[in-house]
PyMOL Python script that loads the backbone (N, CA, C, O; Angstrom):
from pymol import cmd

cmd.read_pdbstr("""\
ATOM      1  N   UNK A   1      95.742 102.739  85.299  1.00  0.00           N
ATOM      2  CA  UNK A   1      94.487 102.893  86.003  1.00  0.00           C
ATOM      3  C   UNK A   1      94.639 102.245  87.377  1.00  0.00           C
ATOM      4  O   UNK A   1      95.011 101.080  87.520  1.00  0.00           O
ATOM      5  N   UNK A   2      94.283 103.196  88.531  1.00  0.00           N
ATOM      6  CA  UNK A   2      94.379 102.524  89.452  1.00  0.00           C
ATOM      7  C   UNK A   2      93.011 101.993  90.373  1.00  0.00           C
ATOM      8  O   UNK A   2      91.870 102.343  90.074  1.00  0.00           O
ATOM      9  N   UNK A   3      93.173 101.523  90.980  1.00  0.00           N
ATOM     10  CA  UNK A   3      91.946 100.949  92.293  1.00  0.00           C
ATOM     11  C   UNK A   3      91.539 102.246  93.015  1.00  0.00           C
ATOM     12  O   UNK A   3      92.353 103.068  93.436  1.00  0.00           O
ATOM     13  N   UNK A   4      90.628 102.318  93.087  1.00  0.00           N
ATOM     14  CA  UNK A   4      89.755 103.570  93.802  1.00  0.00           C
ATOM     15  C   UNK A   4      89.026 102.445  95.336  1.00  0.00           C
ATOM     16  O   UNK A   4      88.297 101.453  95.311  1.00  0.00           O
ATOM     17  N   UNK A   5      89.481 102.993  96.172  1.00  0.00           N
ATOM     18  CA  UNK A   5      88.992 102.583  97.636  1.00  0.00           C
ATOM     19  C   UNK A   5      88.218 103.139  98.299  1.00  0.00           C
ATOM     20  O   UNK A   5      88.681 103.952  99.100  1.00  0.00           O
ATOM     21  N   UNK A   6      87.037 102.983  98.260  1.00  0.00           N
ATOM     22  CA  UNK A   6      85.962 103.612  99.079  1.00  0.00           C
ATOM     23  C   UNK A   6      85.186 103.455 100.407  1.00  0.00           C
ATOM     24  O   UNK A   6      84.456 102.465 100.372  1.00  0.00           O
ATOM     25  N   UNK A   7      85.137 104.085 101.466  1.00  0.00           N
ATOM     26  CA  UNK A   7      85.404 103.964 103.308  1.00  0.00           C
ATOM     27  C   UNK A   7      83.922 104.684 102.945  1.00  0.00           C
ATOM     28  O   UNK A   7      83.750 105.797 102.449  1.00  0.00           O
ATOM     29  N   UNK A   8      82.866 103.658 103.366  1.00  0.00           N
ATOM     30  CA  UNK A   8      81.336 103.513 103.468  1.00  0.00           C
ATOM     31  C   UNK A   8      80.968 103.090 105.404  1.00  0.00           C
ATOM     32  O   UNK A   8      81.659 102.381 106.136  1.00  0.00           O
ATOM     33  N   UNK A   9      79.664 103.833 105.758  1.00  0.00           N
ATOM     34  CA  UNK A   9      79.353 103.333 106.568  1.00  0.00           C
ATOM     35  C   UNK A   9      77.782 103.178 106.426  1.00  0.00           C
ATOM     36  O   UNK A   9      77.085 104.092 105.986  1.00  0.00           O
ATOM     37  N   UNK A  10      77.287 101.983 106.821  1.00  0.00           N
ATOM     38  CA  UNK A  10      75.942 101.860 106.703  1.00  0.00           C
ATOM     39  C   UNK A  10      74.813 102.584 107.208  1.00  0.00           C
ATOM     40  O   UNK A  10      74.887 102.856 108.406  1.00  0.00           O
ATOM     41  N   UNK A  11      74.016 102.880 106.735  1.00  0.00           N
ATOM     42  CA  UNK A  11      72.681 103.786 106.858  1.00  0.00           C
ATOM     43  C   UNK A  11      73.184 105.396 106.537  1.00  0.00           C
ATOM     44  O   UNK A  11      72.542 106.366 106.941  1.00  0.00           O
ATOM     45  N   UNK A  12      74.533 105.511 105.685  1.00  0.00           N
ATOM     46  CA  UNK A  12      75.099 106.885 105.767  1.00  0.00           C
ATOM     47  C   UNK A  12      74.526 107.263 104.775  1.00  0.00           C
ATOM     48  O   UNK A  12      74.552 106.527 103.789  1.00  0.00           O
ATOM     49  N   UNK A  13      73.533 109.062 104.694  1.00  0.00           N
ATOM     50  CA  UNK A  13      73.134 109.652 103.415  1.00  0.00           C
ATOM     51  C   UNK A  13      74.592 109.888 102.557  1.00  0.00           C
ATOM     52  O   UNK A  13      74.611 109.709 101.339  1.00  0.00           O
ATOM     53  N   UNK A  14      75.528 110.211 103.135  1.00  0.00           N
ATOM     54  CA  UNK A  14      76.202 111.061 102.454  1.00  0.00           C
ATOM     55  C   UNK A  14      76.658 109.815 101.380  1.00  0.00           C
ATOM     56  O   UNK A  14      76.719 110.025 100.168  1.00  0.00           O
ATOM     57  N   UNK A  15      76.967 108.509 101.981  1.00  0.00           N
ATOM     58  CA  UNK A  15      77.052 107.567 101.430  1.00  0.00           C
ATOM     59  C   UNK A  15      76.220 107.016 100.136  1.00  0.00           C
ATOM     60  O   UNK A  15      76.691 106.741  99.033  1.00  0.00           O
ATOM     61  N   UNK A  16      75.267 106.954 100.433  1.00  0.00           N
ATOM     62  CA  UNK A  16      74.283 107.225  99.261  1.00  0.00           C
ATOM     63  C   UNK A  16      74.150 107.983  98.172  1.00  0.00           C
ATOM     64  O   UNK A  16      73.854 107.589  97.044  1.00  0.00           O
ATOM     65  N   UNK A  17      74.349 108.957  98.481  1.00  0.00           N
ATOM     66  CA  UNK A  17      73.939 110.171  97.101  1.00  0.00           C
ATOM     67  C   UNK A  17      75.870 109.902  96.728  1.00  0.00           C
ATOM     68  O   UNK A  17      76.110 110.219  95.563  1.00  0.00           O
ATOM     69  N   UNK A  18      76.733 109.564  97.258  1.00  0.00           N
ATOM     70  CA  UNK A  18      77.940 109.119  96.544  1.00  0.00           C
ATOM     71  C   UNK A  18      77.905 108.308  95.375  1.00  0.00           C
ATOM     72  O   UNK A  18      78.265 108.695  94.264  1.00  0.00           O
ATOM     73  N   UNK A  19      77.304 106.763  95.743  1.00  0.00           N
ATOM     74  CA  UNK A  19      77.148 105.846  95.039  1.00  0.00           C
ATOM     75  C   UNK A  19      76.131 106.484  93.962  1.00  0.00           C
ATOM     76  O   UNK A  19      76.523 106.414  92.797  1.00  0.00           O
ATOM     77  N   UNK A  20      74.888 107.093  94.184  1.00  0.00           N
ATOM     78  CA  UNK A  20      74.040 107.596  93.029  1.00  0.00           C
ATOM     79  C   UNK A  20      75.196 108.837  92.230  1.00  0.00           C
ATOM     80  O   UNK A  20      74.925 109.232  91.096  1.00  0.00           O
ATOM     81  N   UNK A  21      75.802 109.085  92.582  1.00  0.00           N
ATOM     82  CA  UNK A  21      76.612 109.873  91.722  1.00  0.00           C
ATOM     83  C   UNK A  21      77.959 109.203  90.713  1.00  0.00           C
ATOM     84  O   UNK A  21      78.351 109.613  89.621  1.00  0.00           O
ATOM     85  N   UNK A  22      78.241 108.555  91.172  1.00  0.00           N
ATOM     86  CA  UNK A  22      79.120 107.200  90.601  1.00  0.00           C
ATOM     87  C   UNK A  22      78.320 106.953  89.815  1.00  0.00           C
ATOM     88  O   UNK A  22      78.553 107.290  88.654  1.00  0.00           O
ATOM     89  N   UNK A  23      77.209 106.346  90.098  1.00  0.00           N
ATOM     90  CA  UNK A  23      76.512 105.236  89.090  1.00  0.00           C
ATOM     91  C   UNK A  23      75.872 106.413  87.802  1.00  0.00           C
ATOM     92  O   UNK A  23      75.533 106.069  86.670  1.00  0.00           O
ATOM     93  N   UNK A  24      75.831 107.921  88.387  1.00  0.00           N
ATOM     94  CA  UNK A  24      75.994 109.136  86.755  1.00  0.00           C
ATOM     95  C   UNK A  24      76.607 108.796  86.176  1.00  0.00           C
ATOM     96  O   UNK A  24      76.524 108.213  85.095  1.00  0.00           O
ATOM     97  N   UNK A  25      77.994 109.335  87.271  1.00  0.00           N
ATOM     98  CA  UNK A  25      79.162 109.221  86.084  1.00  0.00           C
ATOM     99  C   UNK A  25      79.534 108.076  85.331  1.00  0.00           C
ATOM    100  O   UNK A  25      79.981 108.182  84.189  1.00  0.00           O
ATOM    101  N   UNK A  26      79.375 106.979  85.909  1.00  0.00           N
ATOM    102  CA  UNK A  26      79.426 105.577  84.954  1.00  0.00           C
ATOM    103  C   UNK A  26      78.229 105.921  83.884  1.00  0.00           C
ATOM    104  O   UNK A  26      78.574 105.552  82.761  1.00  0.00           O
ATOM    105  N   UNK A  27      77.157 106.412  83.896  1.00  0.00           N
ATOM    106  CA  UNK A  27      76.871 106.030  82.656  1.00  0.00           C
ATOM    107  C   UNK A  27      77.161 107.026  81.446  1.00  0.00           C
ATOM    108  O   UNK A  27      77.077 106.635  80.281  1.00  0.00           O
ATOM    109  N   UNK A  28      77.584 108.636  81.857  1.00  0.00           N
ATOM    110  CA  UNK A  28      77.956 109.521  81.229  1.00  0.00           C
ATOM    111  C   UNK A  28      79.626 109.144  80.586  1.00  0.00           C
ATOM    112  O   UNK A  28      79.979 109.548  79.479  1.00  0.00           O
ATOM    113  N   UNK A  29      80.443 108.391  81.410  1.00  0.00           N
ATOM    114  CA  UNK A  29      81.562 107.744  81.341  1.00  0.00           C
ATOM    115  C   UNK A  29      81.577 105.971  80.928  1.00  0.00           C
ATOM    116  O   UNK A  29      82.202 105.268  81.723  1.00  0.00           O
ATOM    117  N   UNK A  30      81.144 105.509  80.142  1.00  0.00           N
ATOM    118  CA  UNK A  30      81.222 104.085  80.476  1.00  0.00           C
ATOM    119  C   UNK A  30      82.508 103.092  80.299  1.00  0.00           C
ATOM    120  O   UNK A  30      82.560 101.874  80.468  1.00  0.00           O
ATOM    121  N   UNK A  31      83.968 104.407  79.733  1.00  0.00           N
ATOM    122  CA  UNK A  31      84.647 103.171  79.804  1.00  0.00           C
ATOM    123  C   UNK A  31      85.360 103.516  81.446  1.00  0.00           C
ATOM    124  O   UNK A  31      86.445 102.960  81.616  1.00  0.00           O
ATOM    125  N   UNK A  32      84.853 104.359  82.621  1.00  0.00           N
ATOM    126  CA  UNK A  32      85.167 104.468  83.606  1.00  0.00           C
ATOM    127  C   UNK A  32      84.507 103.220  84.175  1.00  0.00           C
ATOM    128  O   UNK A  32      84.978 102.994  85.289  1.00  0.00           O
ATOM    129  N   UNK A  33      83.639 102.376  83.835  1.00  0.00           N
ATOM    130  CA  UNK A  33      83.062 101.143  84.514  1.00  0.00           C
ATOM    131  C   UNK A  33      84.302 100.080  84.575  1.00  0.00           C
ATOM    132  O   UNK A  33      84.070  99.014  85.146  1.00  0.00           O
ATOM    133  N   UNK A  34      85.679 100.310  83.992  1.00  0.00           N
ATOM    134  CA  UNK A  34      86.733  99.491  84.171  1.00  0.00           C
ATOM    135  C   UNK A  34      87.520  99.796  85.251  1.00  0.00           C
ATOM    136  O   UNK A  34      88.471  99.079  85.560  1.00  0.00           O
ATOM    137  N   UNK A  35      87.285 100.580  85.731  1.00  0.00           N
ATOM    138  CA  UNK A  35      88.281 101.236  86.974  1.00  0.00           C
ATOM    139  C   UNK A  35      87.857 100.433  87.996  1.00  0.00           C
ATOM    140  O   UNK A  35      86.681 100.664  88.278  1.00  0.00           O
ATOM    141  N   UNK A  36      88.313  99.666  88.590  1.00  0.00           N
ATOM    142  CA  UNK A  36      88.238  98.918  89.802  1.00  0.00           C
ATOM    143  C   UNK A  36      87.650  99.642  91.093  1.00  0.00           C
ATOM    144  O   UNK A  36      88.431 100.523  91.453  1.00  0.00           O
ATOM    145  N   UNK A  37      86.487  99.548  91.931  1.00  0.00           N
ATOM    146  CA  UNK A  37      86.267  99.866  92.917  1.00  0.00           C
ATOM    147  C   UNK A  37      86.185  98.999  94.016  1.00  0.00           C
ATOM    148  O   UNK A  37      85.639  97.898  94.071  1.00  0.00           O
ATOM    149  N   UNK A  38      86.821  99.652  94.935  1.00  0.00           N
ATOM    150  CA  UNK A  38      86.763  98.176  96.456  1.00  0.00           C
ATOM    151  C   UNK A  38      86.126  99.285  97.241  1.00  0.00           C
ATOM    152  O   UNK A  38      86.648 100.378  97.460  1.00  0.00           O
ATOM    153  N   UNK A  39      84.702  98.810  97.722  1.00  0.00           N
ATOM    154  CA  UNK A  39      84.135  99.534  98.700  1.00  0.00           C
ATOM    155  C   UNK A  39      84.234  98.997  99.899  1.00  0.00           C
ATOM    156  O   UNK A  39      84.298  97.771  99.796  1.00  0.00           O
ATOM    157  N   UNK A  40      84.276  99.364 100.992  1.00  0.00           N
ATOM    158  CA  UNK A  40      84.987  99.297 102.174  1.00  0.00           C
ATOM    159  C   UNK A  40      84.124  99.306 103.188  1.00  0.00           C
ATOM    160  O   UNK A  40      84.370 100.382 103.733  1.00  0.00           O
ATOM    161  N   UNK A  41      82.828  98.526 104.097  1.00  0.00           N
ATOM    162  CA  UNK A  41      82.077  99.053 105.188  1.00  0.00           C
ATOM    163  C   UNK A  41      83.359  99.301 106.478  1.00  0.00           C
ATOM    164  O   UNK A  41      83.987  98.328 106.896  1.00  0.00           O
ATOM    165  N   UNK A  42      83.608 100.653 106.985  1.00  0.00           N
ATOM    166  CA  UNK A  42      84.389 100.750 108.330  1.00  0.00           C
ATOM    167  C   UNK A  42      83.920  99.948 109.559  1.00  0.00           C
ATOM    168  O   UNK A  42      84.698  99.731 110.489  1.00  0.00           O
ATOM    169  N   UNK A  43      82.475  99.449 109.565  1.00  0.00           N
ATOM    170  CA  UNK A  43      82.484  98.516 110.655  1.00  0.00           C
ATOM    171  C   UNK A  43      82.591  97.489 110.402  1.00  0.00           C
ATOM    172  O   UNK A  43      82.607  96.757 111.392  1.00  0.00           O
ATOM    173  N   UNK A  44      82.718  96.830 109.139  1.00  0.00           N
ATOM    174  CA  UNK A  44      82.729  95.063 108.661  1.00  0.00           C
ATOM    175  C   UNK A  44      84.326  94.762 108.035  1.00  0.00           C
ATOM    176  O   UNK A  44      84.881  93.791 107.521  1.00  0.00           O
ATOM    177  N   UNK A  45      84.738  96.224 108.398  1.00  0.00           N
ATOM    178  CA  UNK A  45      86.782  95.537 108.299  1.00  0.00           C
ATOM    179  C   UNK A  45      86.945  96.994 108.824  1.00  0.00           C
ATOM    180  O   UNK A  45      87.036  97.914 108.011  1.00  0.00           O
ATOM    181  N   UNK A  46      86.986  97.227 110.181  1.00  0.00           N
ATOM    182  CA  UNK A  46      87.555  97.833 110.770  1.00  0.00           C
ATOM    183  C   UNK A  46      89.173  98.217 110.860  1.00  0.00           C
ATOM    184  O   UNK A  46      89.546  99.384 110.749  1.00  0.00           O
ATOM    185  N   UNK A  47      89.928  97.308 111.036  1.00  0.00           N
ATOM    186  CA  UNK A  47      90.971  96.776 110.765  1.00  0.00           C
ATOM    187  C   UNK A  47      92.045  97.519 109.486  1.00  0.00           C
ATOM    188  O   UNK A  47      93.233  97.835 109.549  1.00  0.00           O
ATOM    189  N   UNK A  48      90.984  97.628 108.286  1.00  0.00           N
ATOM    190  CA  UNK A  48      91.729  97.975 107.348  1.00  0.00           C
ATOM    191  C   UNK A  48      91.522  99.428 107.281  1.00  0.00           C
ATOM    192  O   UNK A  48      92.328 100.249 106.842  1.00  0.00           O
ATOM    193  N   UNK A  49      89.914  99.743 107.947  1.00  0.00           N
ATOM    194  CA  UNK A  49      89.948 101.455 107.714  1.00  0.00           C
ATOM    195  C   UNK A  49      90.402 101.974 109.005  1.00  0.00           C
ATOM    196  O   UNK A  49      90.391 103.202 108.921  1.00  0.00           O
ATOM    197  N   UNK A  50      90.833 101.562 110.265  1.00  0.00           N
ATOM    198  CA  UNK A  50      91.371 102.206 111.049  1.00  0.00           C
ATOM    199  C   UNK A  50      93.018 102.032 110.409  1.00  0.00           C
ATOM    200  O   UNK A  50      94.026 102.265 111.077  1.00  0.00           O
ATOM    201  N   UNK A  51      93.017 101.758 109.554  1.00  0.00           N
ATOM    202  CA  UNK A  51      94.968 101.442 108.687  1.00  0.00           C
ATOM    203  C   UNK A  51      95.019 102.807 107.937  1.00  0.00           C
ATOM    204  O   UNK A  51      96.133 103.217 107.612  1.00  0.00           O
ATOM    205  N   UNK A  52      93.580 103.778 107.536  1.00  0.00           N
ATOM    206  CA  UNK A  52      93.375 104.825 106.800  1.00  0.00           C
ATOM    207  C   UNK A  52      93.474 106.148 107.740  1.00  0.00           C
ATOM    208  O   UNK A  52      93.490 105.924 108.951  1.00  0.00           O
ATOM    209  N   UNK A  53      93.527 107.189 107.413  1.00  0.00           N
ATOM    210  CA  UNK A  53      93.527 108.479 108.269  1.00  0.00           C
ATOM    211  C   UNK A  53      92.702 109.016 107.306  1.00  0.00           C
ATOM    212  O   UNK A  53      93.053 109.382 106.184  1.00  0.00           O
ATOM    213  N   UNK A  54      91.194 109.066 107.949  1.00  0.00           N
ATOM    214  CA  UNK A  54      90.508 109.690 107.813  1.00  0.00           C
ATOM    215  C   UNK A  54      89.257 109.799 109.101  1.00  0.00           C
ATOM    216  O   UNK A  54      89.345 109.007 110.040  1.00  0.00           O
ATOM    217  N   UNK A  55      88.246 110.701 109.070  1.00  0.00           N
ATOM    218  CA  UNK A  55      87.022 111.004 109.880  1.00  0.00           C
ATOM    219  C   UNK A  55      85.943 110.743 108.920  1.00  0.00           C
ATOM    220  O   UNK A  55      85.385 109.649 109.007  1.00  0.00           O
ATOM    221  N   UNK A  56      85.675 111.320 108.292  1.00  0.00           N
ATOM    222  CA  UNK A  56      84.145 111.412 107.571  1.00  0.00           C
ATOM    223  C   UNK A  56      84.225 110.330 106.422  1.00  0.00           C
ATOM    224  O   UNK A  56      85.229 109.862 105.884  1.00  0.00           O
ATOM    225  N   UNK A  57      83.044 110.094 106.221  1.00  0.00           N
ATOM    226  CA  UNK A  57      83.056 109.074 105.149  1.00  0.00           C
ATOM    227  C   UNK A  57      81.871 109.488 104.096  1.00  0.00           C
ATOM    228  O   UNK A  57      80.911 110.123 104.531  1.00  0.00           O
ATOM    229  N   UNK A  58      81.930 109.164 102.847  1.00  0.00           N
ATOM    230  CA  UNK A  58      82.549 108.252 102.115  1.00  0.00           C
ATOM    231  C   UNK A  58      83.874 108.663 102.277  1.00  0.00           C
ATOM    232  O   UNK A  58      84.093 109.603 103.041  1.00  0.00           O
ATOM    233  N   UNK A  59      84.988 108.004 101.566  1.00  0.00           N
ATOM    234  CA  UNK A  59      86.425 108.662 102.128  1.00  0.00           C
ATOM    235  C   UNK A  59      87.149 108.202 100.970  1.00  0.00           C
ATOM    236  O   UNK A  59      87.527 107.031 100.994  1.00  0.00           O
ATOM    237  N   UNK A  60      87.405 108.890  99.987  1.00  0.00           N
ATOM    238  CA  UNK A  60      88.127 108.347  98.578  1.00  0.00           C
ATOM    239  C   UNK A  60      89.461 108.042  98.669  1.00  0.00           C
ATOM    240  O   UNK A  60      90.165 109.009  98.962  1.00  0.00           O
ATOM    241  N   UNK A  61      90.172 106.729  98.466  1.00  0.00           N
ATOM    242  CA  UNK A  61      91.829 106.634  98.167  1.00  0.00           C
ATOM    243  C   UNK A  61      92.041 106.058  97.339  1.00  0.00           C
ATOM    244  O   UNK A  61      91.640 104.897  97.254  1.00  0.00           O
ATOM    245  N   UNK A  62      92.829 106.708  96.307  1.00  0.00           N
ATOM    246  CA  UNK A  62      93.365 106.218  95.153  1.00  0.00           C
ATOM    247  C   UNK A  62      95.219 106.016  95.241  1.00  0.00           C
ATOM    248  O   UNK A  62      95.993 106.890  95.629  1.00  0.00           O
ATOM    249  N   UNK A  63      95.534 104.869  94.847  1.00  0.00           N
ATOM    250  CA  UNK A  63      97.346 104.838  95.507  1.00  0.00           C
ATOM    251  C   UNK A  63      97.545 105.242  96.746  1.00  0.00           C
ATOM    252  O   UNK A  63      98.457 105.971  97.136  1.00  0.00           O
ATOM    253  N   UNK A  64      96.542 104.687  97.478  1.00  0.00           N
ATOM    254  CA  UNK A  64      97.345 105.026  99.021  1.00  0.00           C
ATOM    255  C   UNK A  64      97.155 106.434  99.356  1.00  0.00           C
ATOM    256  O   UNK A  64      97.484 106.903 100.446  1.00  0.00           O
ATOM    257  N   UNK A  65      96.539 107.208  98.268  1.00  0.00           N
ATOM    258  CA  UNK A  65      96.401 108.488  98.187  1.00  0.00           C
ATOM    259  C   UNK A  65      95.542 109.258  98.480  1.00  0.00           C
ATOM    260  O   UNK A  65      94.870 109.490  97.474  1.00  0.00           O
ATOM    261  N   UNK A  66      95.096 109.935  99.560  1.00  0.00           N
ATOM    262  CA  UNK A  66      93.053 110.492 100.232  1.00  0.00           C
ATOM    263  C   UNK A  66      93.019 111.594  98.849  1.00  0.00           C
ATOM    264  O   UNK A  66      93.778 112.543  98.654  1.00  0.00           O
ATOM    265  N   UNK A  67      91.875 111.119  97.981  1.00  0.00           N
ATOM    266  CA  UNK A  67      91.600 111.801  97.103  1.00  0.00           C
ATOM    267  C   UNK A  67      90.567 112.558  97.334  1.00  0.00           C
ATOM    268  O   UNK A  67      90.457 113.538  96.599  1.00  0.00           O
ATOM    269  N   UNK A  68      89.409 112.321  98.512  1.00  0.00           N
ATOM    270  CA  UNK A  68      88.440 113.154  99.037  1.00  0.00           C
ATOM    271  C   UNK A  68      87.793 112.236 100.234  1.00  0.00           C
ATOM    272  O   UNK A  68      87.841 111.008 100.299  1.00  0.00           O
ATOM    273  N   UNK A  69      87.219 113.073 101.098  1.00  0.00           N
ATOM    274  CA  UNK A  69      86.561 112.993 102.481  1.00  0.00           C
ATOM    275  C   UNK A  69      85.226 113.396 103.021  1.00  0.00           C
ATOM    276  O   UNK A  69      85.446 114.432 103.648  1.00  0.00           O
ATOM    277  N   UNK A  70      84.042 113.127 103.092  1.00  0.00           N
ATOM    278  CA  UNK A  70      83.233 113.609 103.480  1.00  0.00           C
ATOM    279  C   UNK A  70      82.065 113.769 102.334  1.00  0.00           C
ATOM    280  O   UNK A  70      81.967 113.099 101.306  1.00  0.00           O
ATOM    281  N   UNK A  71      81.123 114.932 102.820  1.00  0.00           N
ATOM    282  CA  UNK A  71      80.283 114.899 101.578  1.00  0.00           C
ATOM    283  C   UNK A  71      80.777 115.083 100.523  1.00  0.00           C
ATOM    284  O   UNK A  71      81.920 115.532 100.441  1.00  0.00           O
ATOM    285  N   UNK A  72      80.070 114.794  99.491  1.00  0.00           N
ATOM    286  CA  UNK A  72      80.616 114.567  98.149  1.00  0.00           C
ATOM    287  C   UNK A  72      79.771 115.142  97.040  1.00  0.00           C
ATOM    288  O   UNK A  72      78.859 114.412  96.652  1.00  0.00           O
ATOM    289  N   UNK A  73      79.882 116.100  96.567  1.00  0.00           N
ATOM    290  CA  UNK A  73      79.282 116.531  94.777  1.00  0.00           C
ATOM    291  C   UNK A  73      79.717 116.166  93.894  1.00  0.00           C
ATOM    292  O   UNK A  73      80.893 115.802  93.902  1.00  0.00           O
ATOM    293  N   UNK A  74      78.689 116.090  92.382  1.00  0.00           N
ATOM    294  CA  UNK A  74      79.535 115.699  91.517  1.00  0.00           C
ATOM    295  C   UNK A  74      80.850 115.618  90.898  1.00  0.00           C
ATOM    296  O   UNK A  74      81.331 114.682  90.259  1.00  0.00           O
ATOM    297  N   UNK A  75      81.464 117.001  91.256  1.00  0.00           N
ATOM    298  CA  UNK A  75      82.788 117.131  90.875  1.00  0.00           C
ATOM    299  C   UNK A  75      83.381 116.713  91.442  1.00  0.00           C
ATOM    300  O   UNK A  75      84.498 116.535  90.955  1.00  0.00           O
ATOM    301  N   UNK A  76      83.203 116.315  92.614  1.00  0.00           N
ATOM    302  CA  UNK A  76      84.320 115.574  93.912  1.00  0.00           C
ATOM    303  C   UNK A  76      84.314 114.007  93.447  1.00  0.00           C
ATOM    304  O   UNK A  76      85.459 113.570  93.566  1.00  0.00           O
ATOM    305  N   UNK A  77      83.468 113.079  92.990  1.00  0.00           N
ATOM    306  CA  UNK A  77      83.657 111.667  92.673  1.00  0.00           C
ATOM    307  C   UNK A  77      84.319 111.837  91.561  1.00  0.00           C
ATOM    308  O   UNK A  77      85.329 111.222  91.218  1.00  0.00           O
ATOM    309  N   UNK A  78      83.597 112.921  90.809  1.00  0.00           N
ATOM    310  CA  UNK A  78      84.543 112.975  88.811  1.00  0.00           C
ATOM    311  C   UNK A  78      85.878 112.640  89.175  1.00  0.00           C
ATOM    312  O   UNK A  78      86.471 111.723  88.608  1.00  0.00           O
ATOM    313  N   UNK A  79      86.654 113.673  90.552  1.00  0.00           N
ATOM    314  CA  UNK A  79      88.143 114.088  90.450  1.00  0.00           C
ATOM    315  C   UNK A  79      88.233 112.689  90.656  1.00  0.00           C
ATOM    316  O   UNK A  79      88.824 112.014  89.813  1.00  0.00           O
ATOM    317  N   UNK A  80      87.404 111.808  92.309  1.00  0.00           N
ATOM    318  CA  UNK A  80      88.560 110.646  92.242  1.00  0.00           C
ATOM    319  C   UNK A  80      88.113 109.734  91.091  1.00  0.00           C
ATOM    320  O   UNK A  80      88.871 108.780  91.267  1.00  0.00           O
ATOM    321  N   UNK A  81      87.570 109.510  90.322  1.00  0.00           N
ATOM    322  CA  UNK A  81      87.618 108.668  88.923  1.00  0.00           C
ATOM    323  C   UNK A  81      88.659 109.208  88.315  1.00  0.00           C
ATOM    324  O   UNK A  81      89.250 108.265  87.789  1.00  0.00           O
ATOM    325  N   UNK A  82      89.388 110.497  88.021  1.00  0.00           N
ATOM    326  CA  UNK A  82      90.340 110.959  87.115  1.00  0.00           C
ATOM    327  C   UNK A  82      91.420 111.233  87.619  1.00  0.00           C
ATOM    328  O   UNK A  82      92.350 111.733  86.986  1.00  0.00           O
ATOM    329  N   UNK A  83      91.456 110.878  89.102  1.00  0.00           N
ATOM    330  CA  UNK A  83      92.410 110.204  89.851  1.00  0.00           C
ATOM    331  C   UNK A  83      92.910 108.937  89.589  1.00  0.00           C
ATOM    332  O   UNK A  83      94.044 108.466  89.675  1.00  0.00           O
ATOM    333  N   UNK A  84      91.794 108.458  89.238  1.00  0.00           N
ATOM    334  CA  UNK A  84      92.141 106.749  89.076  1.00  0.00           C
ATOM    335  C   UNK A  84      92.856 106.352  87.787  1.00  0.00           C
ATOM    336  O   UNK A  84      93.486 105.433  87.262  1.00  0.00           O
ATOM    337  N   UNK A  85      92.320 107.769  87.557  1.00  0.00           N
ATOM    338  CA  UNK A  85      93.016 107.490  85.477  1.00  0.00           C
ATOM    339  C   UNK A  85      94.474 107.914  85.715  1.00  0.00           C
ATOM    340  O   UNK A  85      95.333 107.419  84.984  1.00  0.00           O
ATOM    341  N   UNK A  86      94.829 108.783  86.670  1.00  0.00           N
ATOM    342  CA  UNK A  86      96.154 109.311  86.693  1.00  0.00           C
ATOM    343  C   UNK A  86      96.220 110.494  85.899  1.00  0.00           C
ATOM    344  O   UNK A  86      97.263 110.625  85.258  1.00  0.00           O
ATOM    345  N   UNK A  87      95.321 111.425  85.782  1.00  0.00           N
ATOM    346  CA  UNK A  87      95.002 112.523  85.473  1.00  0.00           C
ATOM    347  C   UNK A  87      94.605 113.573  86.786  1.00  0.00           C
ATOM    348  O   UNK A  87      94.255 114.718  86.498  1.00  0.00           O
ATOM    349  N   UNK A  88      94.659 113.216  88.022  1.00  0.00           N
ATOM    350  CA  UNK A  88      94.817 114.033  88.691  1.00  0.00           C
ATOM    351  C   UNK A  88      95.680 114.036  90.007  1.00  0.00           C
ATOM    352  O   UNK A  88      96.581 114.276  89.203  1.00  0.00           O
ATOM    353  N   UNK A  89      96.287 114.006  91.229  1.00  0.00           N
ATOM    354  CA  UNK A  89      96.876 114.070  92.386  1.00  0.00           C
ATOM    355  C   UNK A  89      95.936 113.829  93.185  1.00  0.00           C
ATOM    356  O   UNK A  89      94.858 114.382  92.964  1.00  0.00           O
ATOM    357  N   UNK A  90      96.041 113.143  94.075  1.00  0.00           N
ATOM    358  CA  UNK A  90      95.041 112.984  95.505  1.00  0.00           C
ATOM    359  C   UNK A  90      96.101 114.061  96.176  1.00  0.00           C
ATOM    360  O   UNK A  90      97.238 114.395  95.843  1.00  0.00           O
ATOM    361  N   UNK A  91      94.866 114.633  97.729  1.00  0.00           N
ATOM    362  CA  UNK A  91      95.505 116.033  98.556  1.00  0.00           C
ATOM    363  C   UNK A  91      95.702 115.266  99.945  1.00  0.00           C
ATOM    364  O   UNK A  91      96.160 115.862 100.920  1.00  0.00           O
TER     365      UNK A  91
END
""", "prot")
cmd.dss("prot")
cmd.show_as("cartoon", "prot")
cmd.util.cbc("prot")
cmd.orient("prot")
């Protein structure tokens, strides 16, 4: 299981309805509540998300790996959780 890294910026919708979609799948999933998440504000460690190649945010990396970018639907957080399991490839 790996660390799922998440590139947030404040007052962002898209950001929002991310986390409300996480917090589904955690409860439809609850032993996914073990998967480690490090959420990331891009302006309060700049530093580490200008170290990332990405534009849009939320911005999923799992292993170093961009598992998704931008807005986000349910199926797009599922993949990076089953990313994290090592059941899927980041693109």
């Amino acid at each position: 299981m790996q660390e799922i890294l998440m590139f947030v910026m404040a007052g962002c919708p898209h950001c929002r309805l991310a986390h409300k979609l996480m917090d589904e799948l955690l409860e439809e999933h609850p032993g996914w509540k073990d998967i480690p998440v490090r959420v990331v504000d891009e302006r309060r460690e700049a530093a580490l998300a200008d170290s990332y190649d990405y534009y849009y945010v939320p911005s999923y990396y799992v292993n170093g790996k961009k598992v998704h970018e931008g807005h986000a639907e349910k199926a797009d957080v599922e993949a990076v959780y089953r990313a994290a399991l090592g059941e899927t490839a980041g693109v």
